[in-house]
Phi, psi and omega in degrees: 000140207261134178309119151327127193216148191276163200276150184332317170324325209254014161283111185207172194288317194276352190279327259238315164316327179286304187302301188101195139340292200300340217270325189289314205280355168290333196273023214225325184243138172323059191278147175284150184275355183244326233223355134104163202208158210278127167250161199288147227270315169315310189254023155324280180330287179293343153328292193308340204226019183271155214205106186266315168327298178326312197278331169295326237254299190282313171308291195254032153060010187302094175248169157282310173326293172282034160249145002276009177307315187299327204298317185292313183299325170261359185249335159287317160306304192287291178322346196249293201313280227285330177264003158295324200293343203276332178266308178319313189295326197285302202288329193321297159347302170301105186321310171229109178253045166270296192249354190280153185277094177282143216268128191267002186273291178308331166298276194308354197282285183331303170332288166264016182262317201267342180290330196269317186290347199278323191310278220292327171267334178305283204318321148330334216229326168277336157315318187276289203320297146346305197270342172274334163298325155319307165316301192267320135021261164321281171329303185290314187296321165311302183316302178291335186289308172295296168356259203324329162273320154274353172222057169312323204281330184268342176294282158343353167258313188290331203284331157256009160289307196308322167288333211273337178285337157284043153062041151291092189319187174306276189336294166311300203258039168256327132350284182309317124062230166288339144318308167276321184312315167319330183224115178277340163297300197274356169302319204256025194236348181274310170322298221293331186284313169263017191238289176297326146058070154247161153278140189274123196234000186293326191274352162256146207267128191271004185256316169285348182283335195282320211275338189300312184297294185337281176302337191286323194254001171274321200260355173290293176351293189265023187265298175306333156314333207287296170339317173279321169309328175269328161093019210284316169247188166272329168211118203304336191282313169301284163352298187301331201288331198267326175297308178309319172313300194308298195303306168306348177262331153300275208309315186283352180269338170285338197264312178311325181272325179294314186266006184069022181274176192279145187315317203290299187321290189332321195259326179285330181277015170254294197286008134296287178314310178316296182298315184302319191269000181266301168292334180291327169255016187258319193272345179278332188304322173302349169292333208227035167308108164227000000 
């Protein structure tokens, strides 16, 4: 005889998290819709040996590396902008800053004081965010945890209102329900979400996003310096404008592949954002023309 299974109605987005896996591979077989139906001892067997880390890992490219991709896509992008506006502002300075030497002692003084101090308040600033979302988290969560352990009965009420506005009949989401009542860790993990609709930020770590942010916005950054660091020509200011395009055009192909957007948007809306903040400090620079 075959494992018992809730009836076909309670596959739904918000049930298929409790469930996993098994509930989409239920959804698949001819199941009866009222009285709810058998699954067959084959794919029992595989229920037992389905391995969702595996599945996350191998499917959805799911690594530790790529939970810190935003950190690496925003804190590189600011890094490349902000110590590029400091060589723009510089060259703007220059009568002719194509071929006149804008004094490389001065880019660089400047340069690199403002890429280590801005890395160390970004990453800082992504840190304090991160621990105050966590905080108030915890908190809204503390909050529901008690509802739900002293006013079930009225949680249980929000909890099918709330289905019944994702179009849920009376029934399914009096069902569905009783269902989360059953387990109150994942009820009170569905409240914070459809009731409070926070995000969950507890499983991310605020000491790698500061350090991800760090590294990120030191080594993107410090890509429009290289030209001045290295001395290679006199012009350094051209040379910085073409390393910066490149750093920018990694980065927006890169930001395009994190968010699935097409390779073309990604790179024009970075390298858009860039330029634009590139000119802006290239032209306040021209006011202070010597």
């Amino acid at each position: 005889m075959g494992v018992r299974f809730p009836p076909r109605a309670l596959y739904t987005d918000s049930f298929v998290p409790k469930y996993g896996r098994i509930a989409q591979l239920a959804e698949q077989l001819p199941l009866k819709e009222s009285v709810g139906g058998s699954i067959p001892p084959a794919l029992t067997n595989k229920m037992t040996t389905f391995n969702l880390e595996e599945h996350l890992r191998v499917e959805h490219k799911r690594t530790a590396f790529s939970e810190y991709l935003r950190e690496i896509v925003y804190g590189g992008n600011d890094g490349i902008v902000t110590t590029f506006a400091v060589v723009a502002g510089f060259a703007g300075a220059q009568k002719d800053p194509i071929s006149s030497a804008v004094p490389v002692i001065s880019v660089l003084l400047f340069g690199l004081a403002n890429l280590f101090a801005d890395a160390f308040s970004m990453s800082l600033g992504s840190f304090l965010s991160h621990r105050a979302d966590q905080d108030i988290y915890k908190s809204e969560k503390s909050k529901e945890t008690h509802e739900i352990t002293h006013d079930p009965e009225n949680e249980f009420l929000e909890t099918i209102e709330i289905l019944k506005r994702k179009n849920f009949s009376q029934k399914d989401a009096t069902t569905i329900a009783t269902i989360y009542r059953s387990n109150p860790h994942y009820w009170t993990e569905f409240m914070m979400k459809d009731e409070l609709e926070m995000t969950d930020p507890e499983k991310e770590n605020p000491y790698y996003v500061a350090l991800f942010t760090f590294f990120s916005f030191i080594i993107f950054g410090g890509i429009p310096l290289s030209p001045y660091i290295f001395n290679l020509t006199t012009h350094t200011f051209t040379f910085s404008v073409g390393f910066t395009a490149l750093a920018l055009l990694l980065l927006g192909l890169l930001r395009a592949y994190i968010s699935k957007q097409k390779p073309l948007r990604g790179v024009l809306e970075t390298l858009l954002v860039g330029g634009l903040s590139a000119s802006v400090a290239y032209i306040v620079g021209t006011f202070f023309r010597i």
